[in-house]
N, C-alpha and C positions, 0 to 999 in steps of 0.2 A: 805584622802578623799575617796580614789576607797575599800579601806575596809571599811569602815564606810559603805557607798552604797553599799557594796556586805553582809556585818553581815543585815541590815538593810533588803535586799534582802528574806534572809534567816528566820530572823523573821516573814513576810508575808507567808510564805510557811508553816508556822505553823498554822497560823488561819484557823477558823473556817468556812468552805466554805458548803453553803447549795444547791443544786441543787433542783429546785421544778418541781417534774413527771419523771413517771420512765419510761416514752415513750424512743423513737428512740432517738429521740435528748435529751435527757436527761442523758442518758445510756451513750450516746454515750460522752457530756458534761463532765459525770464525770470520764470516763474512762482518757479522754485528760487532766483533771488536773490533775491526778495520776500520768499519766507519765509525765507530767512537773512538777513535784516533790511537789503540793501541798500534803502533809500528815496528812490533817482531812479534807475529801472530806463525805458527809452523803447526798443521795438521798432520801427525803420526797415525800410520793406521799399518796392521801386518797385512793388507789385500795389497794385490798388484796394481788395481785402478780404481777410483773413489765410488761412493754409491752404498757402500754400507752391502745390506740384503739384494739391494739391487746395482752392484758390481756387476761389472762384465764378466770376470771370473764365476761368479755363483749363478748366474743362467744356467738351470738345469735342462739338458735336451727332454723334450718331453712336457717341459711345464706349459701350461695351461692356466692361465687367470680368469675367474668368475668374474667378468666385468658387462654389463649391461651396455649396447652402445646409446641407451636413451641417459635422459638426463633424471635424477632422484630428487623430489622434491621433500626435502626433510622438514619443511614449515610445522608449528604446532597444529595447526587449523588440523592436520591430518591425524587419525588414531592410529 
């Protein structure tokens, strides 16, 4: 039985696993079935280059991000 459930196991690791968008979490999706050993992991996405929001393609001329160059200290200790 406990081989049977582990060949069985191993057959799943073979199919065909599609992840849709090659954003963050996507990237990030299929990296984490790779290394949990699925081996046909294929990321589908309609952009020309990966990054989701932050694609090369969607750089808008002009943009601007509110970013601090300090560091944020989110600890509870703080109101």
């Amino acid at each position: 039985m406990v081989s049977h459930l582990r060949e069985h196991q191993l057959d799943l690791l073979q199919e065909p696993v599609a992840v849709i968008g090659s954003g963050l979490a996507g990237l990030i999706t299929a990296h984490t079935l790779l290394q949990d050993g699925f081996a046909n992991v294929e990321v589908l996405t309609r952009d020309k280059s990966v990054g989701g929001v932050w694609s090369e393609e969607r750089v808008y001329p002009g943009l601007h991000i509110n970013r601090s160059p300090f560091p944020r200290d989110y600890s509870a200790s703080h109101p």
